[in-house]
C-alpha positions as a printed Julia matrix, in Angstrom:
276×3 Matrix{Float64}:
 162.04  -130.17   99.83
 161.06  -126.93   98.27
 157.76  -126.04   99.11
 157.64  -128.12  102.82
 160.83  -128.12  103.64
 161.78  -124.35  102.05
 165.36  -125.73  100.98
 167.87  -124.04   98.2
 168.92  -125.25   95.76
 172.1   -126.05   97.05
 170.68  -127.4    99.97
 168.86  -129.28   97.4
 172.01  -130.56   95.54
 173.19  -131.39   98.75
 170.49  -133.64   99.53
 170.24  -135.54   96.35
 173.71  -135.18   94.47
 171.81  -133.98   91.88
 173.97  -131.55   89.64
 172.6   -127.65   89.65
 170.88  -127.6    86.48
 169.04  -130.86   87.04
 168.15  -129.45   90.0
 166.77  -126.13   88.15
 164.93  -127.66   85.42
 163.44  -129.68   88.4
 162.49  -126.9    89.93
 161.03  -124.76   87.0
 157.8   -123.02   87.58
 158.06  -123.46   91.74
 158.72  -119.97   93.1
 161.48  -120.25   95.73
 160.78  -119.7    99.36
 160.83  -116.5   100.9
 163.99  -117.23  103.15
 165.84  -118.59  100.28
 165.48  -115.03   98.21
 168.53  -112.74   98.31
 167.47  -108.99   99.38
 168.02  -107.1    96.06
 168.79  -103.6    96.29
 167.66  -102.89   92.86
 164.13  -105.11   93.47
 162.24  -101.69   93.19
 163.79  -100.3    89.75
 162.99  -103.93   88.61
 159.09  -102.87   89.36
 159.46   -99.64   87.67
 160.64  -100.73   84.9
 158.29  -103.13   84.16
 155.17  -100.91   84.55
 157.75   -98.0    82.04
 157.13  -101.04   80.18
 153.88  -101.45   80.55
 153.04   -97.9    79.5
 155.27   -98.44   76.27
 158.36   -97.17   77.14
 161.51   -98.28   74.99
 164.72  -100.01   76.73
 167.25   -96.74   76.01
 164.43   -95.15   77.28
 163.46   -97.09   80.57
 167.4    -97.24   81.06
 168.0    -93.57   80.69
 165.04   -92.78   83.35
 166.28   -95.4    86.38
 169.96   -94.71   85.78
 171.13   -98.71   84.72
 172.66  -100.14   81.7
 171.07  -100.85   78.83
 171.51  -104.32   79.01
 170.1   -104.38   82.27
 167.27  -102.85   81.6
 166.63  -104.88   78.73
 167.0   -108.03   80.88
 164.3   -106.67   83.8
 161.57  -106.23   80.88
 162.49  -108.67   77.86
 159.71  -111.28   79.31
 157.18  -107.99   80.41
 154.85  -107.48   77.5
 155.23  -104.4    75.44
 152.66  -102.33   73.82
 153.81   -99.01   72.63
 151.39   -95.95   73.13
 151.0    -94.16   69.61
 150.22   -90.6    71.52
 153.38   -91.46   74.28
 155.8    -92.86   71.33
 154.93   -89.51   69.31
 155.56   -87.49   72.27
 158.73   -89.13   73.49
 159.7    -88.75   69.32
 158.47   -85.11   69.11
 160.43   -84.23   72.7
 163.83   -86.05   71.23
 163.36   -84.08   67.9
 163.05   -80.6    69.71
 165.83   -81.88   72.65
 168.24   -82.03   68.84
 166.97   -78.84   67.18
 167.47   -76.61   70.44
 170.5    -78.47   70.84
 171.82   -77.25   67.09
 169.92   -73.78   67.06
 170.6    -72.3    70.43
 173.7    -70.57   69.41
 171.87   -69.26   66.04
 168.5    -68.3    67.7
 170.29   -66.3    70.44
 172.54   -64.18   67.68
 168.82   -63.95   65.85
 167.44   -62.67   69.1
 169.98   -60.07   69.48
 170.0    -58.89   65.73
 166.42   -58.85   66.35
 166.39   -56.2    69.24
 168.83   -54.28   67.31
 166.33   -53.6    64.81
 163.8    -53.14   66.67
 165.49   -50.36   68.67
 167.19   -48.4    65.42
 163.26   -49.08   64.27
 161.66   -47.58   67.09
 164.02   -44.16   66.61
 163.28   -43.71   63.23
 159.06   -43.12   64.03
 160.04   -40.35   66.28
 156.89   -38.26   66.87
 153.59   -38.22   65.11
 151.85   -35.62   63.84
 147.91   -34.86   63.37
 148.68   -35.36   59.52
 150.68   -39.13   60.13
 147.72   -40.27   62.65
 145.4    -39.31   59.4
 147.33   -41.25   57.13
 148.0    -43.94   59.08
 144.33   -44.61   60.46
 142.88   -44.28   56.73
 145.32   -47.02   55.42
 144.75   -48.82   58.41
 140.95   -48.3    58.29
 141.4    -49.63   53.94
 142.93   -52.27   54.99
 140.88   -53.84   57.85
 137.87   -51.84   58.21
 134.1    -52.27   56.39
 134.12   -50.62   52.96
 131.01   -49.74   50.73
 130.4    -51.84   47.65
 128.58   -51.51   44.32
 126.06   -54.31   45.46
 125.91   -53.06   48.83
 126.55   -49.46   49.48
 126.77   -48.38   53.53
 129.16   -45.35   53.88
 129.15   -46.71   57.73
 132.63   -46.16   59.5
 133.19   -49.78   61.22
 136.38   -51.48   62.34
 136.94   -54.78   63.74
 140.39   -56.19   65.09
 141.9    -58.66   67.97
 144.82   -56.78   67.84
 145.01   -54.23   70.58
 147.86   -51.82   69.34
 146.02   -51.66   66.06
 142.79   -50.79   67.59
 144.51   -48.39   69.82
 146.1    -46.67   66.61
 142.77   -46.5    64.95
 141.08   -44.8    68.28
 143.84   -42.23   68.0
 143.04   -41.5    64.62
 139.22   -41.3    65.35
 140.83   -38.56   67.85
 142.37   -36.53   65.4
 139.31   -36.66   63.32
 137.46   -34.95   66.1
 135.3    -38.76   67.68
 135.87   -38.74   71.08
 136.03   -42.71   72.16
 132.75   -42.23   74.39
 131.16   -41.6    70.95
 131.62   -45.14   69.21
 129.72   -48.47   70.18
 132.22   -51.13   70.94
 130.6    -54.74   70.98
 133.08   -58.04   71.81
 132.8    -60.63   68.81
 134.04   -64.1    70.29
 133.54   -67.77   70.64
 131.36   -69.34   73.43
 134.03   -71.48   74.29
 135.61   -68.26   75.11
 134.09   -65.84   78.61
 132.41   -62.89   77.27
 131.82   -60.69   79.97
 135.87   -61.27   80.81
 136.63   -60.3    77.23
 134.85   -57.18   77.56
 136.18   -56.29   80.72
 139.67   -56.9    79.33
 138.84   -55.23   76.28
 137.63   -52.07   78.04
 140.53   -52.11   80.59
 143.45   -52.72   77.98
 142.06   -49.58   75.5
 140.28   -47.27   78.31
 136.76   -47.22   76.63
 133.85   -46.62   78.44
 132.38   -50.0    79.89
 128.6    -48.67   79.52
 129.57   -48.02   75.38
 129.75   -51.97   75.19
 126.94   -53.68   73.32
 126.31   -57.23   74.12
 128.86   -59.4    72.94
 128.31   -61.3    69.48
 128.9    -65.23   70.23
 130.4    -67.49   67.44
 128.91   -70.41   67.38
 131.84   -73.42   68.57
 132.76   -75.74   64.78
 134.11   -78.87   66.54
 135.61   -80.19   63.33
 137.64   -76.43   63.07
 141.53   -76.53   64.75
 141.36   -73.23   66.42
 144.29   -71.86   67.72
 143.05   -68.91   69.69
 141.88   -71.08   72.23
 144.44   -69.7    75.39
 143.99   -67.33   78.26
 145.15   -64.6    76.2
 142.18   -65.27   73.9
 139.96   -62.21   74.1
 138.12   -62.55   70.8
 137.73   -59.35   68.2
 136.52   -56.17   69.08
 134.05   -54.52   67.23
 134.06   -50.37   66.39
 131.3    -48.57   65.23
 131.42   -44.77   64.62
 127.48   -43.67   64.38
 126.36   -41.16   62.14
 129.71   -41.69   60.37
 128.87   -41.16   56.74
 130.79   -37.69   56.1
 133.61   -39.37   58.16
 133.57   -42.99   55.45
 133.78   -40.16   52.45
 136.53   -38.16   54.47
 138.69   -41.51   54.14
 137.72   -42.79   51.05
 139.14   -39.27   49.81
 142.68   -39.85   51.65
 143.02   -43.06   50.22
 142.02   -42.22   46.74
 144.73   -39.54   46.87
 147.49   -42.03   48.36
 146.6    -44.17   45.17
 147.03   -41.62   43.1
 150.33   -40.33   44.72
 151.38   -43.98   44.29
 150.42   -44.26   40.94
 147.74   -46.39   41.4
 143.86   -46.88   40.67
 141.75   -44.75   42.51
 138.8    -45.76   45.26
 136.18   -46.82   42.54
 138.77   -48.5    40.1
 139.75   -50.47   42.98
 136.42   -51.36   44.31
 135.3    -52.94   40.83
């Protein structure tokens, strides 16, 4: 009566006088006919949440996407089999956990933000203008700090200075200025990782700072460390850029004898002292 005859089951009942859930557990495992199936209006979400399933979605999670109840979802995909994604779980996790934290820190983040900009701007009209004496100071500390000093065990009084940041190098090319290097006088080389394009680096590089593209050298290539987490890795990756003042001895001494003298203004060790 079911499969030739493509009854109900109430047609079935009717037939037999058999009660409904005789009738059912009868029936069990016999997929109804087509014309016996009501149209379902919610058949597709059914499907959707099934494959959500599939892919290791949670019930809240399933529900919350097609708009149902909980307990709805939860009754479409309690026989679908579930095996939860370790990468889509910690996503979904690490999305919920930021959802919460913007959710508590947007109020505090924007008063930071503002406080922020304050500071910045009283900041900015304290530097007023600079001076040929401040540039001096400012690109021999600078130069100290980040730039290739001579050493007992290897002595080079050789003016080099490599950076990826560009207002820093653009600080220390001023200074070179007030020392009397004009920036066509300096070899500039790109130092950066052959993941990384090269010849777009240097092109940025010479674009972003105004140097001379034919003072460029050919670009030093780090070798890629698979096993490394690099972080520089986006399109604002341009690698370091690479300064060398030729013929730049009497120029090494002239900062080693600025910093020496801030030391000593400071009250601390002089060049040498420090060196050792």
């Amino acid at each position: 009566m079911r499969t030739v005859d493509g009854l109900s089951v109430r047609e079935i009942r009717a037939r037999t006088g058999l009660g409904r859930n005789r009738v059912y557990e009868l029936l069990r495992g016999v997929p109804p006919a087509p014309v016996t199936r009501r149209p379902n209006a919610k058949d597709d979400l059914r499907v959707r949440a099934v494959e959500l399933r599939a892919g290791g979605y949670s019930v809240p999670d399933i529900a919350t996407r097609l708009g149902v109840a909980k307990s709805t979802a939860y009754r479409w995909v309690r026989d679908a089999p579930f095996e939860p994604d370790g990468a889509v779980a910690r996503a979904r996790h690490e999305s919920r956990v930021k959802a919460a934290g913007d959710a508590r820190w947007a109020a505090h983040r924007a008063e930071r933000d503002v406080a922020r900009a304050d500071a910045h701007q009283r900041a900015a009209r304290s530097v007023g203008s600079l001076d040929d004496r401040d540039l001096l100071l400012l690109g021999a500390a600078l130069y100290w700090c980040e730039g290739a000093k001579s050493k007992p065990w290897r002595r080079d009084d050789h003016v080099q200075f490599v950076n990826s940041d560009p207002g820093l190098l653009a600080l220390f090319l001023c200074f070179l200025e007030t020392c009397g290097v004009d920036r066509s006088v300096p070899t500039y080389r790109v130092s950066i990782h052959e993941t990384a394009d090269s010849d777009a680096a240097t092109s940025w590089w010479a674009g972003r700072l105004g140097l001379p593209v034919g003072q460029f050298r050919r670009p030093t290539i780090k070798k890629h460390k698979p096993r490394t987490i690099r972080r520089n890795v986006g399109a604002d990756y341009h690698g370091c850029l690479v300064i060398n003042v030729p013929r730049s001895r009497a120029l090494y001494w002239r900062i080693e004898g600025m910093i020496a003298e801030l030391f000593q203004k400071a009250g601390g060790a002089g060049v040498e002292q420090a060196d050792r």
